[in-house]
N, CA, C and O of each residue as an XYZ file, in Angstrom:
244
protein
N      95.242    109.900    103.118
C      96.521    109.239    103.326
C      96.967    109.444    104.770
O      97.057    110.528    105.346
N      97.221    108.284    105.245
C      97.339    108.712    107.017
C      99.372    109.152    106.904
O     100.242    109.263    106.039
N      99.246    109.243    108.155
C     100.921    109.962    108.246
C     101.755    108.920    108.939
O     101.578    108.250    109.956
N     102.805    109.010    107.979
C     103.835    107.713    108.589
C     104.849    108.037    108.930
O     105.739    108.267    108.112
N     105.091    108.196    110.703
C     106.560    108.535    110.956
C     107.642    107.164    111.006
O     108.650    107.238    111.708
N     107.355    105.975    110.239
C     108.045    105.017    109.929
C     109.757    105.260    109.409
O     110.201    106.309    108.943
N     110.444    104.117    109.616
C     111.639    103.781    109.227
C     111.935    104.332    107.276
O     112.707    105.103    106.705
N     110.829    103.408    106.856
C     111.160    104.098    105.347
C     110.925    105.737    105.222
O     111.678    106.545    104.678
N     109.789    105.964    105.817
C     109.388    107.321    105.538
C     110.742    108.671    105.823
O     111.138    109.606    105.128
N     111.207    108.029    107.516
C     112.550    108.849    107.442
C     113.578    108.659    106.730
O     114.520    109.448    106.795
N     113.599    107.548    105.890
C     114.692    107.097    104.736
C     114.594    108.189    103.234
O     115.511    108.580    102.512
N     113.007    108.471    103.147
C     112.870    109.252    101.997
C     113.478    110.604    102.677
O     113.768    111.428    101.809
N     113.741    111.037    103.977
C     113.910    112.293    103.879
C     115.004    113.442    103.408
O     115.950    113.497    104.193
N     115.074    114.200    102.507
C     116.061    114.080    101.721
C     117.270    115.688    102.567
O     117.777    116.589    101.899
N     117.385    115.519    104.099
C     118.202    116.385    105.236
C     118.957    115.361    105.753
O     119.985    115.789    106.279
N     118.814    114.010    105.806
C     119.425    113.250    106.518
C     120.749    113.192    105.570
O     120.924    113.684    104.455
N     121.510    112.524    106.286
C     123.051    111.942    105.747
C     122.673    111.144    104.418
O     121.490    111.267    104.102
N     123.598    110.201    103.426
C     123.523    109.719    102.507
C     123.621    108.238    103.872
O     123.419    107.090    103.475
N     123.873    108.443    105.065
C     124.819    106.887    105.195
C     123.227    106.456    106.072
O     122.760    105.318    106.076
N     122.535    107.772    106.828
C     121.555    107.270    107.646
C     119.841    106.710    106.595
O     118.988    105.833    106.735
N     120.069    107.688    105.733
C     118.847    107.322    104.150
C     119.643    105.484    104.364
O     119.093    104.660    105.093
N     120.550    105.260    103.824
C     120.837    103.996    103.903
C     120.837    103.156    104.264
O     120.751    102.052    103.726
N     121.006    103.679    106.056
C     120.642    102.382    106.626
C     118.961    102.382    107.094
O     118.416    101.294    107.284
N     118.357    103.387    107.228
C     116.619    103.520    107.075
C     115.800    102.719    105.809
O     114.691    102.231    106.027
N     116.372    102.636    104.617
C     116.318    102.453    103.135
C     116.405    100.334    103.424
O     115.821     99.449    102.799
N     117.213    100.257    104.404
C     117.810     98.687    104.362
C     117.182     98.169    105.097
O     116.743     97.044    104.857
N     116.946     98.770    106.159
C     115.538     98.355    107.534
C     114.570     98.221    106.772
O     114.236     97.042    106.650
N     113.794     99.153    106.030
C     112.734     98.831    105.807
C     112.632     97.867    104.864
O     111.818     96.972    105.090
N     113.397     97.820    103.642
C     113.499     96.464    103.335
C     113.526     95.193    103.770
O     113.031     94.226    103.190
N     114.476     95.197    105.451
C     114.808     93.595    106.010
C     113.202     93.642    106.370
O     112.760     92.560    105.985
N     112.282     94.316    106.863
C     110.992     94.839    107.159
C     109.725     94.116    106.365
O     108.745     93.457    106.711
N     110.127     94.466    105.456
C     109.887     93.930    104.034
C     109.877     92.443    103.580
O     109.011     91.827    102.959
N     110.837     92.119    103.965
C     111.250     90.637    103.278
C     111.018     89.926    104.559
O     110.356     88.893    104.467
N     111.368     90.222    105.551
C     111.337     89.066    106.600
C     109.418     89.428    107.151
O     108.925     88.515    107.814
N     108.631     90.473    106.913
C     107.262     90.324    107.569
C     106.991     90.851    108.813
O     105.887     90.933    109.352
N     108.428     91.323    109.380
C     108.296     91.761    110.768
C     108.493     93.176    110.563
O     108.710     93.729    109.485
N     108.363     93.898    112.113
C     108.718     95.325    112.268
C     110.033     94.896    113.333
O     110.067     94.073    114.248
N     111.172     95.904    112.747
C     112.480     96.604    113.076
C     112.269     97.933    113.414
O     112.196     98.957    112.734
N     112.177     97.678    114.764
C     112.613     99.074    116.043
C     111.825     99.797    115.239
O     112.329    100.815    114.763
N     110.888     99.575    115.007
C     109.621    100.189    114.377
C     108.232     99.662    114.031
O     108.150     98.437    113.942
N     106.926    100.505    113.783
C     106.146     99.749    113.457
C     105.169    100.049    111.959
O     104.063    100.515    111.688
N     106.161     99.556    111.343
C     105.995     99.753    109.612
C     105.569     98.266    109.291
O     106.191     97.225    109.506
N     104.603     98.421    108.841
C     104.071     97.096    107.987
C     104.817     97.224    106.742
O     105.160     98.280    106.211
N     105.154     95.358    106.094
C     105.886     95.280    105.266
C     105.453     96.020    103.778
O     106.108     96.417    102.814
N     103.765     95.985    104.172
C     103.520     96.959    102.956
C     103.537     98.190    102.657
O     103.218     98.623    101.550
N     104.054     99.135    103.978
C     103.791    100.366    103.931
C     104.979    100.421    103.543
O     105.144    101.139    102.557
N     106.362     99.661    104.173
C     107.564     99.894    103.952
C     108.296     99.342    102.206
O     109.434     99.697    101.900
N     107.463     98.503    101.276
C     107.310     98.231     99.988
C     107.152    100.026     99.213
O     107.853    100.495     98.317
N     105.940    100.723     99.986
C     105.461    101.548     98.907
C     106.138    102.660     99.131
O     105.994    103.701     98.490
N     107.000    102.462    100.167
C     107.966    103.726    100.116
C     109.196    103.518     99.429
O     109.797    104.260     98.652
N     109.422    102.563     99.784
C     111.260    101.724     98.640
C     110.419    102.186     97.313
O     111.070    102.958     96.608
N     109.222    101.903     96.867
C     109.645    102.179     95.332
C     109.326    103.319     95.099
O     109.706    103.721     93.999
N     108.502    104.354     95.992
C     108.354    105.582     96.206
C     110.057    106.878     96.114
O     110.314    107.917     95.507
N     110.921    105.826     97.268
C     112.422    106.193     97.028
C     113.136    106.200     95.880
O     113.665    107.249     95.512
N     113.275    104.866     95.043
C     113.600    104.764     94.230
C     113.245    106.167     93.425
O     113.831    107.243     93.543
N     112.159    105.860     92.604
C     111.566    106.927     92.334
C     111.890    108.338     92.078
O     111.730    109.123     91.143
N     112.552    108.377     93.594
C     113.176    110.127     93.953
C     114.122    110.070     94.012
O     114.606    111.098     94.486
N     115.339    108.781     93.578
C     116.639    108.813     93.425
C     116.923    108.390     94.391
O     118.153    108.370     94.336
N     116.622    107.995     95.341
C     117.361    107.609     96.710
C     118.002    106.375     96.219
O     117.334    105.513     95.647
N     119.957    106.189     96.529
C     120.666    105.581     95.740
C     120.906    104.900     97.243
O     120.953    105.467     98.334
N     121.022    103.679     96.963
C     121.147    102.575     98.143
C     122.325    101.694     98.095
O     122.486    100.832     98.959
């Protein structure tokens, strides 16, 4: 498994704020849906398997 210092990945991290998980959590989604990378370089699929990875661990959005 390679290492992802991506947008979602710092969204799972569970030291950050509730407001910054949130807006990391929403990037990688727009990430997601639109196909592009946001001030990052997360493919829309890496940033998919972490949203449901989040979910998952409770991360409430």
């Amino acid at each position: 498994m390679k290492k992802n210092n991506g947008i979602a990945h710092l969204a799972s991290q569970t030291t950050l704020p509730q407001q910054q998980k949130k807006r990391y959590a929403l990037q990688a989604i727009a990430t997601l849906l639109l196909g592009i990378t946001i001030s990052d370089n997360v493919i829309a699929l890496t940033a998919f398997d972490h949203i449901v990875l989040m979910f998952i661990q409770g991360v409430k959005l």
